[in-house]
LOSEPA-944813 format. One record per residue: x, y, z of N, C-alpha, C in turn; residue in three letters. Coordinates in steps of 0.02 Angstrom, whole numbers, plus 50000, padded with zeros to 5 digits. Layout:
BEGIN
<r><n_x>X</n_x><n_y>Y</n_y><n_z>Z</n_z><ca_x>X</ca_x><ca_y>Y</ca_y><ca_z>Z</ca_z><c_x>X</c_x><c_y>Y</c_y><c_z>Z</c_z><resn>ALA</resn></r>
...
# end
This chain:
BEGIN
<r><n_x>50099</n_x><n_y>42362</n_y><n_z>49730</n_z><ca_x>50104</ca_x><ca_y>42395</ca_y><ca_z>49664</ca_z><c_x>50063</c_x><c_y>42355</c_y><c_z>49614</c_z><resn>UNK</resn></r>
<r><n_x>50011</n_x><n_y>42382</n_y><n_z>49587</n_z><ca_x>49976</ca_x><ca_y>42362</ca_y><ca_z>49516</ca_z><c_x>50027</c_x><c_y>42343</c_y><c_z>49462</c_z><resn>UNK</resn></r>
<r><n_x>50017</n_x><n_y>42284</n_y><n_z>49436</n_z><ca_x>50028</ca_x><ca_y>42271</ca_y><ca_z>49356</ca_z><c_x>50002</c_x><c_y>42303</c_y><c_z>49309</c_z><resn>UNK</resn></r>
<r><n_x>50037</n_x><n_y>42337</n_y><n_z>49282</n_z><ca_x>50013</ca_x><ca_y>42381</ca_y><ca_z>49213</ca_z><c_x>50004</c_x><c_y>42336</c_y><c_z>49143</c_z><resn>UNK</resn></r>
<r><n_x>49948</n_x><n_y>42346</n_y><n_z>49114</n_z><ca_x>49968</ca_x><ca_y>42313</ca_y><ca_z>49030</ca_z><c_x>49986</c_x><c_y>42356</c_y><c_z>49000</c_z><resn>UNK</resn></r>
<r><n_x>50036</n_x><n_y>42342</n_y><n_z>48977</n_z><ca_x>50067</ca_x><ca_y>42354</ca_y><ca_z>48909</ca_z><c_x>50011</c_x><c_y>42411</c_y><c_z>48872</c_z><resn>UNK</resn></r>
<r><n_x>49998</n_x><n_y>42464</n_y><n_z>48830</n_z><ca_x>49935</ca_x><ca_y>42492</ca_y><ca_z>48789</ca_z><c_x>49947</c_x><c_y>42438</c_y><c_z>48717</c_z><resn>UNK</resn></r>
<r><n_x>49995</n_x><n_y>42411</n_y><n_z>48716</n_z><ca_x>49992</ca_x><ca_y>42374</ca_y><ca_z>48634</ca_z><c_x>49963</c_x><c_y>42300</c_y><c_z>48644</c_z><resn>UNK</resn></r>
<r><n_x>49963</n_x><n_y>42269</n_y><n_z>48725</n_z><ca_x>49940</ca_x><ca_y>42222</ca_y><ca_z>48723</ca_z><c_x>49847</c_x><c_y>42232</c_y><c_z>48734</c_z><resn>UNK</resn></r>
<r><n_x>49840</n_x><n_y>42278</n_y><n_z>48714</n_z><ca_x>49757</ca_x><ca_y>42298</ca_y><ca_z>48730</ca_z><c_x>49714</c_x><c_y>42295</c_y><c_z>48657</c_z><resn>UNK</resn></r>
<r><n_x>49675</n_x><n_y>42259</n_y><n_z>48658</n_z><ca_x>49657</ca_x><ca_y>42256</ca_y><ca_z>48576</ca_z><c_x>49577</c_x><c_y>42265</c_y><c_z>48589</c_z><resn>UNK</resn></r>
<r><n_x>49543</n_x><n_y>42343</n_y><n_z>48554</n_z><ca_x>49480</ca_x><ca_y>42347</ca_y><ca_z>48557</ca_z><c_x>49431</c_x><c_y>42311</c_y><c_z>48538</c_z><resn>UNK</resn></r>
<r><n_x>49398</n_x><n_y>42321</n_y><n_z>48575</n_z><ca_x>49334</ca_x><ca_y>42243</ca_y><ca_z>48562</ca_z><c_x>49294</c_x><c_y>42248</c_y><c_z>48514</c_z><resn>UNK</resn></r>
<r><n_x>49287</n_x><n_y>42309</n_y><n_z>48485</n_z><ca_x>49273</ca_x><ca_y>42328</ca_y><ca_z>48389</ca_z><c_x>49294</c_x><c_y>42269</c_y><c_z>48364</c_z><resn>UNK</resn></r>
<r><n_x>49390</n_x><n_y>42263</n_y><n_z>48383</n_z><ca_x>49420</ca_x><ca_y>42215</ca_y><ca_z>48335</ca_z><c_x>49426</c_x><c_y>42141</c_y><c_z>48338</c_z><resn>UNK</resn></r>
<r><n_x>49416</n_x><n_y>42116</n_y><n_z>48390</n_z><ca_x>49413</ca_x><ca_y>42091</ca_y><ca_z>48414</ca_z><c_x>49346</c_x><c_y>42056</c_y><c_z>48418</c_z><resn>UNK</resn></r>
<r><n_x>49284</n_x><n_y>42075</n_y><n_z>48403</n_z><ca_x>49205</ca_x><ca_y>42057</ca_y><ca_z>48386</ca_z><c_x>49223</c_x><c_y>42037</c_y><c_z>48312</c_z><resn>UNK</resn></r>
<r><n_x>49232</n_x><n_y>42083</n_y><n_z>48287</n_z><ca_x>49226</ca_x><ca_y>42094</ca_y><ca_z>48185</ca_z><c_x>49279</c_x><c_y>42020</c_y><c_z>48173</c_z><resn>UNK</resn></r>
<r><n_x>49351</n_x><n_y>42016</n_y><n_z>48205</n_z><ca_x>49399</ca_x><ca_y>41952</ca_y><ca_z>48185</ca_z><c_x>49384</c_x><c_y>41898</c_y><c_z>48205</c_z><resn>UNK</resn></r>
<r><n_x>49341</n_x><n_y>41896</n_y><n_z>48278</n_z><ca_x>49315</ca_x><ca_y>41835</ca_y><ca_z>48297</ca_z><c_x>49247</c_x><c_y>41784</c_y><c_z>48305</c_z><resn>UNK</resn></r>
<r><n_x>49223</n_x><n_y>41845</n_y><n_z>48288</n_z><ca_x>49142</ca_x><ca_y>41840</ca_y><ca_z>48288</ca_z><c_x>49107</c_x><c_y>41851</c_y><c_z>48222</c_z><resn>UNK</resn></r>
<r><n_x>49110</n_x><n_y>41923</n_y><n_z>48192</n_z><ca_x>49057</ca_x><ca_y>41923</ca_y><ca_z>48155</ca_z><c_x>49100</c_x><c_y>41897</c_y><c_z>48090</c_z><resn>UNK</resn></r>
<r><n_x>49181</n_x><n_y>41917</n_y><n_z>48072</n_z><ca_x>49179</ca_x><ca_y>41868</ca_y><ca_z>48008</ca_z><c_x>49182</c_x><c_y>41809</c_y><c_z>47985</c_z><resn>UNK</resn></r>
<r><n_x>49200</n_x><n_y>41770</n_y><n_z>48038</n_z><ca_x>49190</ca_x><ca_y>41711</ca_y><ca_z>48056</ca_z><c_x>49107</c_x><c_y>41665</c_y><c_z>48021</c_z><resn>UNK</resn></r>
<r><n_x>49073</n_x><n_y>41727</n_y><n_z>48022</n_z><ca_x>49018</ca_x><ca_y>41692</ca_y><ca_z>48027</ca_z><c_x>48986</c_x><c_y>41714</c_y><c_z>47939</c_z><resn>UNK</resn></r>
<r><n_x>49036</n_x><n_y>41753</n_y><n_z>47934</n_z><ca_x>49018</ca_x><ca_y>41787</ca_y><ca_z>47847</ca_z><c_x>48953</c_x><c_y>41811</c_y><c_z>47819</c_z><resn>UNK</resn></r>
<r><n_x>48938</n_x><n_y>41853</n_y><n_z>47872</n_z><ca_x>48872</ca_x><ca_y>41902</ca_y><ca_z>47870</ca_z><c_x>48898</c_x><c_y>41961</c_y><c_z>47857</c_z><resn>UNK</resn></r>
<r><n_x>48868</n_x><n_y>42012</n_y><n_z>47816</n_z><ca_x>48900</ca_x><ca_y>42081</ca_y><ca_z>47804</ca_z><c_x>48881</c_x><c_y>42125</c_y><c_z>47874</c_z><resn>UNK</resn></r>
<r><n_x>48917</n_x><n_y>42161</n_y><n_z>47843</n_z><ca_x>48892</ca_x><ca_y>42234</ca_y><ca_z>47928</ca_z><c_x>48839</c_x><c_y>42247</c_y><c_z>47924</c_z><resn>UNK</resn></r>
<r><n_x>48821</n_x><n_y>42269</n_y><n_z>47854</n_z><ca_x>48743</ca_x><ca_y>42287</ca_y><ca_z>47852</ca_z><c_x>48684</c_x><c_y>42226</c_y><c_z>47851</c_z><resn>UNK</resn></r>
<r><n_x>48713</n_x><n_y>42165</n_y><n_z>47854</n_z><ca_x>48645</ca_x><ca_y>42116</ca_y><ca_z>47866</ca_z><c_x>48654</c_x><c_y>42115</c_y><c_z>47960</c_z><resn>UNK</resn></r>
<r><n_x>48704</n_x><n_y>42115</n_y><n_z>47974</n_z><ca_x>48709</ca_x><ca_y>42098</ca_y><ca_z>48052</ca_z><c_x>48677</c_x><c_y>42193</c_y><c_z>48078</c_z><resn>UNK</resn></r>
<r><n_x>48687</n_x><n_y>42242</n_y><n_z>48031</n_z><ca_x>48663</ca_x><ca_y>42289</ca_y><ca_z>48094</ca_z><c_x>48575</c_x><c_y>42280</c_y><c_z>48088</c_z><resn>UNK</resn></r>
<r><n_x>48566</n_x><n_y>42253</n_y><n_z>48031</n_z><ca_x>48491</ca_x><ca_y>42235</ca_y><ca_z>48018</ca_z><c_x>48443</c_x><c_y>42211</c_y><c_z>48070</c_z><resn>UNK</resn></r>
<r><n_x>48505</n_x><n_y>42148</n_y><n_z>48089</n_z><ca_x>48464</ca_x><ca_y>42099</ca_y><ca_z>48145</ca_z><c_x>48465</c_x><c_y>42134</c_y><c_z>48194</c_z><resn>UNK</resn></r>
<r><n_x>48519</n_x><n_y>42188</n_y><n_z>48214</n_z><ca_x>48519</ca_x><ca_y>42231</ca_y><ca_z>48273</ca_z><c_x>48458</c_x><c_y>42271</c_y><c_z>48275</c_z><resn>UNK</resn></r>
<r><n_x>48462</n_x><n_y>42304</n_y><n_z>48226</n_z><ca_x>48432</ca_x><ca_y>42362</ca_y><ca_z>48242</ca_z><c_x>48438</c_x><c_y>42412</c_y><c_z>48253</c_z><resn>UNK</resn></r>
<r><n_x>48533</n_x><n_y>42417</n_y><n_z>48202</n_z><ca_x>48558</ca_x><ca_y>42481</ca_y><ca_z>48233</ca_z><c_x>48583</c_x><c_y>42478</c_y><c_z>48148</c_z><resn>UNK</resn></r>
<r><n_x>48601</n_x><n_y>42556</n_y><n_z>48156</n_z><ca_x>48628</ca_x><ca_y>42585</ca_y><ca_z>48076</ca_z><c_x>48707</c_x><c_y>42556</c_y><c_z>48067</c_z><resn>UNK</resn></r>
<r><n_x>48686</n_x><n_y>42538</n_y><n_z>48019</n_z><ca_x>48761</ca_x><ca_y>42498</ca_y><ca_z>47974</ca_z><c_x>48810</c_x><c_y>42541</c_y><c_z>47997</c_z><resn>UNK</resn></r>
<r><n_x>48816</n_x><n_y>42617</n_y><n_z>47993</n_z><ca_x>48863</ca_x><ca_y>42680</ca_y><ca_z>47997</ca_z><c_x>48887</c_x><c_y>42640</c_y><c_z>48083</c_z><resn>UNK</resn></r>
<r><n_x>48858</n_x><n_y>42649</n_y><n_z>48128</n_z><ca_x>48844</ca_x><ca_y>42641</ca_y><ca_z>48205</ca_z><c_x>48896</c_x><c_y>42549</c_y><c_z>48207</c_z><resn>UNK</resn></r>
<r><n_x>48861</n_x><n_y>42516</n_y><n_z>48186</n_z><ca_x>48909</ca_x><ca_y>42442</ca_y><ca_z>48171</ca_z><c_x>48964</c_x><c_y>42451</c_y><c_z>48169</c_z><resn>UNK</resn></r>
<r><n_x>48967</n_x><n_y>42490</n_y><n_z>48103</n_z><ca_x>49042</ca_x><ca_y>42492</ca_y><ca_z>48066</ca_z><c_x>49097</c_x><c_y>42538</c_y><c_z>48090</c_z><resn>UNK</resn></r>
<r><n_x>49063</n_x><n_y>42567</n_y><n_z>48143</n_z><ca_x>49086</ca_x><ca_y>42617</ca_y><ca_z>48186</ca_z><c_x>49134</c_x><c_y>42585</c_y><c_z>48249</c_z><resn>UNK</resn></r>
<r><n_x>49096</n_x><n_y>42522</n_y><n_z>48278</n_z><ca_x>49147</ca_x><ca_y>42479</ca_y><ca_z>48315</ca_z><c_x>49168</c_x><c_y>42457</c_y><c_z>48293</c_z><resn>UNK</resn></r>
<r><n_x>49152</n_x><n_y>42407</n_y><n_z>48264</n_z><ca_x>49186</ca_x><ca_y>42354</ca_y><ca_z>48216</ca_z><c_x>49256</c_x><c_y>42391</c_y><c_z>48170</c_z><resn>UNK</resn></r>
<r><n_x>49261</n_x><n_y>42440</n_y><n_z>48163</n_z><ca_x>49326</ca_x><ca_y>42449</ca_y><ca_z>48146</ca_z><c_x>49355</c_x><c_y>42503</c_y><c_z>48197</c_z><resn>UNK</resn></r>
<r><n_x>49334</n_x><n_y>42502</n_y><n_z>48267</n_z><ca_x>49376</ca_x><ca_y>42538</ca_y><ca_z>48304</ca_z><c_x>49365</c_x><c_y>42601</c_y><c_z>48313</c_z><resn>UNK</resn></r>
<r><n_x>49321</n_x><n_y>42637</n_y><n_z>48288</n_z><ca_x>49302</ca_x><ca_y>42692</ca_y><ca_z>48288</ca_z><c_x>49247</c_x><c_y>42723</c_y><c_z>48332</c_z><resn>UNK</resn></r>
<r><n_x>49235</n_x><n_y>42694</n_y><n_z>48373</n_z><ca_x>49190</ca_x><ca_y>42700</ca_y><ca_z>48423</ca_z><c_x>49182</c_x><c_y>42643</c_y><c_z>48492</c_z><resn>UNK</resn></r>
<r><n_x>49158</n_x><n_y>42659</n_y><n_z>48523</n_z><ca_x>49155</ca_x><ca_y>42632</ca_y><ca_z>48602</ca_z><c_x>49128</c_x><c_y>42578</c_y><c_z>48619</c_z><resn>UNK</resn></r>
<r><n_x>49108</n_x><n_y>42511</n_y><n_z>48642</n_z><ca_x>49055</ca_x><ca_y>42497</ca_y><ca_z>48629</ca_z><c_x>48994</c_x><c_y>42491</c_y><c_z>48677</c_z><resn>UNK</resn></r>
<r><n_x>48943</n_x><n_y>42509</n_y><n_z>48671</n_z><ca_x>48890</ca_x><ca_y>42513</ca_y><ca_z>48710</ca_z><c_x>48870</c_x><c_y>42462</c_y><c_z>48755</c_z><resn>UNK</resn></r>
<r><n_x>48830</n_x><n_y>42483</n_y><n_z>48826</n_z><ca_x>48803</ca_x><ca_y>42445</ca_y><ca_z>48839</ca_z><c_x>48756</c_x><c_y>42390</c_y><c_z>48811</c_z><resn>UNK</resn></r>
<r><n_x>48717</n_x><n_y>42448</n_y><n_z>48788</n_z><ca_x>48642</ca_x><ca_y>42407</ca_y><ca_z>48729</ca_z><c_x>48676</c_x><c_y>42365</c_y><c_z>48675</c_z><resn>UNK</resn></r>
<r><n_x>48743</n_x><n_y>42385</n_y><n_z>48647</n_z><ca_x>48777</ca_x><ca_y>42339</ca_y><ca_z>48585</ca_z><c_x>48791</c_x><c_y>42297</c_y><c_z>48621</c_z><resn>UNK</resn></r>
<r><n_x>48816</n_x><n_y>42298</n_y><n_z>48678</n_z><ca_x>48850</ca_x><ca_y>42228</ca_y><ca_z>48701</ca_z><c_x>48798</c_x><c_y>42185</c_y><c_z>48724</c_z><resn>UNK</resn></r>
<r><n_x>48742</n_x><n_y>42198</n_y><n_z>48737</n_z><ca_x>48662</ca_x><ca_y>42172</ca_y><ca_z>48745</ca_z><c_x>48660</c_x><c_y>42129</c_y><c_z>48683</c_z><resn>UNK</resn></r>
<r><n_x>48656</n_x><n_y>42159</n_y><n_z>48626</n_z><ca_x>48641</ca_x><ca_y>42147</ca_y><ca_z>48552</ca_z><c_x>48669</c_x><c_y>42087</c_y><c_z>48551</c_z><resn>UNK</resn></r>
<r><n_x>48763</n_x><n_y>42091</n_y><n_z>48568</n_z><ca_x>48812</ca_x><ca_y>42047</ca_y><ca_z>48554</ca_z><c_x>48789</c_x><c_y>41981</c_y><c_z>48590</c_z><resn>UNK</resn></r>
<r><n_x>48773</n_x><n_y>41995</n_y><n_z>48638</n_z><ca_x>48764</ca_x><ca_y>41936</ca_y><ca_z>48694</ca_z><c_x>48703</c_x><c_y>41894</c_y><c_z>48659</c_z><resn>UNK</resn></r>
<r><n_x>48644</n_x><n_y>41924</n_y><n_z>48664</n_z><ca_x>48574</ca_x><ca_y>41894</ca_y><ca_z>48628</ca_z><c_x>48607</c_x><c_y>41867</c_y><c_z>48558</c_z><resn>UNK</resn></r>
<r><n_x>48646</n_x><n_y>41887</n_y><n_z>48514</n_z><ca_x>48629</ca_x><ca_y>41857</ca_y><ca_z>48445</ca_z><c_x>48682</c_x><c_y>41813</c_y><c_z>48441</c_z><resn>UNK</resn></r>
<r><n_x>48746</n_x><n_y>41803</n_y><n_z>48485</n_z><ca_x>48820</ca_x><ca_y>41767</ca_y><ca_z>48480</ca_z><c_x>48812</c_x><c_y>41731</c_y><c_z>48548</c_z><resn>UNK</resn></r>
<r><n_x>48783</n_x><n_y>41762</n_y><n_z>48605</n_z><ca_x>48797</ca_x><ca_y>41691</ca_y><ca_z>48667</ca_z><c_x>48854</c_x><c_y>41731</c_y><c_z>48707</c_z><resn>UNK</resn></r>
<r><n_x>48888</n_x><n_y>41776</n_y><n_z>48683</n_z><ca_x>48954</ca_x><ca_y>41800</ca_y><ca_z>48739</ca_z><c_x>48928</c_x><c_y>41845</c_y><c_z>48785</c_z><resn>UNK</resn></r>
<r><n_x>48942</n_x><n_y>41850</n_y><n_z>48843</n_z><ca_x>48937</ca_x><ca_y>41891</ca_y><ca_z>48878</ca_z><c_x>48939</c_x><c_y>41966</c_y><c_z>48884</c_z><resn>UNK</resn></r>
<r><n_x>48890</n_x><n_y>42005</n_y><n_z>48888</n_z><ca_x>48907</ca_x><ca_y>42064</ca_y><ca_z>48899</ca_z><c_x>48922</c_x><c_y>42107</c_y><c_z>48930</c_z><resn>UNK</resn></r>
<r><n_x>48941</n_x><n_y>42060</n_y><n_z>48979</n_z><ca_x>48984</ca_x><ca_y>42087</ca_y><ca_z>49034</ca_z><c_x>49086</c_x><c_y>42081</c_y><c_z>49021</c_z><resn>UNK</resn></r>
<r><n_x>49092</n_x><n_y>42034</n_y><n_z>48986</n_z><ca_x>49142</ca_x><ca_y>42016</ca_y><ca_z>48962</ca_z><c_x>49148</c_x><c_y>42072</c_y><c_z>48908</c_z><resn>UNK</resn></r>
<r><n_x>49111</n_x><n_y>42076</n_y><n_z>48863</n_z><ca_x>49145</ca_x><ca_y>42120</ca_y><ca_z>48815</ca_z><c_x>49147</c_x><c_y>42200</c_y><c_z>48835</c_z><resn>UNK</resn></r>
<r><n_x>49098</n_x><n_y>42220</n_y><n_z>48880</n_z><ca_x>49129</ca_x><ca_y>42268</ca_y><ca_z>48918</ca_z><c_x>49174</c_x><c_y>42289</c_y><c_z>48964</c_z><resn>UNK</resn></r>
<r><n_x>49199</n_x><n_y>42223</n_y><n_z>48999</n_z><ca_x>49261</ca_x><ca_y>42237</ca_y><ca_z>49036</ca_z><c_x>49337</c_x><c_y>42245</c_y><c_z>48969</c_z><resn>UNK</resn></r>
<r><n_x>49330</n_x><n_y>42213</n_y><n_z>48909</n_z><ca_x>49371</ca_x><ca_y>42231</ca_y><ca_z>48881</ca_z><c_x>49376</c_x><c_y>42275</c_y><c_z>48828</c_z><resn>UNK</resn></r>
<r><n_x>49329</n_x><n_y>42336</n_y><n_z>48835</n_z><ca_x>49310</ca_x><ca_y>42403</ca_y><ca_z>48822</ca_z><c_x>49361</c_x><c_y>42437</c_y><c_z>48885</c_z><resn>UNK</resn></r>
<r><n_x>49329</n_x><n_y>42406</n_y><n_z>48938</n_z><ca_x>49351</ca_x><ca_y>42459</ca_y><ca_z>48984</ca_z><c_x>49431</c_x><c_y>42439</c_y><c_z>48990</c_z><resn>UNK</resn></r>
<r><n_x>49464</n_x><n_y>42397</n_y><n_z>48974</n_z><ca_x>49518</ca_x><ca_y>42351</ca_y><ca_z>48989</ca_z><c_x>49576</c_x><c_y>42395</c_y><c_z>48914</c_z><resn>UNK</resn></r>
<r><n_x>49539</n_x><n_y>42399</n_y><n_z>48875</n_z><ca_x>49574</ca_x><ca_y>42445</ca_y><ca_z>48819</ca_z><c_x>49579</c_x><c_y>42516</c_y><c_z>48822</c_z><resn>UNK</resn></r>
<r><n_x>49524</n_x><n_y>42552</n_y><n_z>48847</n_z><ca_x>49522</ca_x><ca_y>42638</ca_y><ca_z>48856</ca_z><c_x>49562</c_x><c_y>42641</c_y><c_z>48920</c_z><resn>UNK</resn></r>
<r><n_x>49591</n_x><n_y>42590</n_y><n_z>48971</n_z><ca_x>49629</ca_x><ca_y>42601</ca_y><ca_z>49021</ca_z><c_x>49688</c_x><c_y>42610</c_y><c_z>49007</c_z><resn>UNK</resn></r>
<r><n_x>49718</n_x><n_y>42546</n_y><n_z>48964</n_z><ca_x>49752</ca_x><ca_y>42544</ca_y><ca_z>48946</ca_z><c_x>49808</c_x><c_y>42611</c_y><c_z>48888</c_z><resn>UNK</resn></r>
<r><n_x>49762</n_x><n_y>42624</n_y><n_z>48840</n_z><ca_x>49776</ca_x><ca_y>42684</ca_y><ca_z>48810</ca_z><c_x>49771</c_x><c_y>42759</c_y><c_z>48850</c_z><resn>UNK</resn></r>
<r><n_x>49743</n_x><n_y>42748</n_y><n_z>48910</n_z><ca_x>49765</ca_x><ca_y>42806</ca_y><ca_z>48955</ca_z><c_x>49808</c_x><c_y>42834</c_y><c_z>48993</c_z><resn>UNK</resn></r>
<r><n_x>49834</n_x><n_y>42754</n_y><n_z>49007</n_z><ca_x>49902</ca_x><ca_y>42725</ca_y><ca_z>49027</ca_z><c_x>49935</c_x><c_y>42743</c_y><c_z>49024</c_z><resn>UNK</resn></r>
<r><n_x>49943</n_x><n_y>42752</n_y><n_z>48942</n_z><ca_x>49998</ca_x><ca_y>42780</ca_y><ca_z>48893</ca_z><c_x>50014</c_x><c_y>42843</c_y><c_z>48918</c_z><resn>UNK</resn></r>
<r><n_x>49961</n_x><n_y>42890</n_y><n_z>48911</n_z><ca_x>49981</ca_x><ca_y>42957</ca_y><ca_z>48904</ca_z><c_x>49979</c_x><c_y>42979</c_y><c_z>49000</c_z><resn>UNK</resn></r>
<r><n_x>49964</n_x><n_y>42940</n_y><n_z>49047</n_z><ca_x>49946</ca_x><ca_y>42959</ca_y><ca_z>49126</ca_z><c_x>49981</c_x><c_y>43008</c_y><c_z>49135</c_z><resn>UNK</resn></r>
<r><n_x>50054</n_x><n_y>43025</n_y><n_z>49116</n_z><ca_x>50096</ca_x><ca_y>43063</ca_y><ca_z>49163</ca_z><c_x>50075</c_x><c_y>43132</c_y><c_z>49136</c_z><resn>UNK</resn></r>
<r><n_x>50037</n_x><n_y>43155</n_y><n_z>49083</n_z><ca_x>50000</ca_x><ca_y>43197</ca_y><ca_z>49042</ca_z><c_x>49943</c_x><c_y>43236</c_y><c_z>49110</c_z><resn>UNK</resn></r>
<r><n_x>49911</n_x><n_y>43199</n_y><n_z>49133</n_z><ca_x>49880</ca_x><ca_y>43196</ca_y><ca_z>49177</ca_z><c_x>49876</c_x><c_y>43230</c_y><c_z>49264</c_z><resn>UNK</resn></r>
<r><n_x>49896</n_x><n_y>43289</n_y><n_z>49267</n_z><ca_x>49924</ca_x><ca_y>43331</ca_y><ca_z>49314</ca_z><c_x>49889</c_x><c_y>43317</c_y><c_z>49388</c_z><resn>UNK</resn></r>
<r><n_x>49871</n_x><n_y>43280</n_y><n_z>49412</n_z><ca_x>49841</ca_x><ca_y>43301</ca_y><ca_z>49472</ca_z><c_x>49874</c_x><c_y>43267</c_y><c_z>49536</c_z><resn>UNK</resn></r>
<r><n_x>49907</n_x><n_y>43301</n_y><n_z>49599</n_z><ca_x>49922</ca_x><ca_y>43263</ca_y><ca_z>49650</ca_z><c_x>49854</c_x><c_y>43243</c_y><c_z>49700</c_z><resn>UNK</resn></r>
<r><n_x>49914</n_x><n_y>43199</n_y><n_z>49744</n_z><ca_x>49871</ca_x><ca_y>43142</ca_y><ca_z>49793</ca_z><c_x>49842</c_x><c_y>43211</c_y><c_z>49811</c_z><resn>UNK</resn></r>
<r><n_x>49779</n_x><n_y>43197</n_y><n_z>49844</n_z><ca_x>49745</ca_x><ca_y>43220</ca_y><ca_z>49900</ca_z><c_x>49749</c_x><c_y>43214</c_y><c_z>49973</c_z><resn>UNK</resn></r>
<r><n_x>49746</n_x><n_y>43252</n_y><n_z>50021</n_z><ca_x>49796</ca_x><ca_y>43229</ca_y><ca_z>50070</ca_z><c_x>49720</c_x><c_y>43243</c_y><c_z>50127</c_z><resn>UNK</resn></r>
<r><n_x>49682</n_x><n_y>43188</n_y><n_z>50149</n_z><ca_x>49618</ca_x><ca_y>43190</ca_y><ca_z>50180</ca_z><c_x>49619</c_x><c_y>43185</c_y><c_z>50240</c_z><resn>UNK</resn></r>
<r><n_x>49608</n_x><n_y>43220</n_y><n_z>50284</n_z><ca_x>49628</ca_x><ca_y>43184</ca_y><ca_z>50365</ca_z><c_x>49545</c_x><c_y>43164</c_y><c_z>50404</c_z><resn>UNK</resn></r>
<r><n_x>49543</n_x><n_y>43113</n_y><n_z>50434</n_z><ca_x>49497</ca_x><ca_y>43074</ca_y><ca_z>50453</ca_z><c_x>49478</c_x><c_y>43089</c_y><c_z>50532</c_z><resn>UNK</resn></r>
# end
């Protein structure tokens, strides 16, 4: 049997970038989407949770901070699991029954 997390112990990596990374460093959204190369709207779009975050952002993240972007996409994927979690039994489909 799998260990489930918790959906409240799952904290999106929007929030999780913006609390640990970019304010930390006390650059606005719009000077950091600058250096990106992506629209402030698009930034401010993860960074407060409102969007997914990309491969290519997590590229961005890695080149301009040093973290992995492989890391910050496993905890993309580690949060949208989680909140699916929540609602699974929502989710109607039985086993498949395959014979070999």
């Amino acid at each position: 049997m799998a260990l489930k997390m918790h959906p409240s112990l799952a904290i999106h990596v929007g929030d999780w970038l913006k609390t640990e990374i970019v304010d930390p460093t006390g650059l606005s959204i719009t000077s950091l989407a600058e250096h990106f190369g992506v629209s402030r709207q698009a930034l401010s779009a993860l960074l407060n949770a409102n969007a997914n975050l990309s491969a290519d952002m997590a590229i961005r993240f890695e080149k301009a901070f040093g973290i992995k972007a492989d890391t910050l996409l496993c905890m993309q994927t580690a949060y949208e699991l989680a909140q699916t979690r929540a609602h699974e039994d929502d989710i109607k489909v039985k086993r498949l029954a395959v014979h070999r």
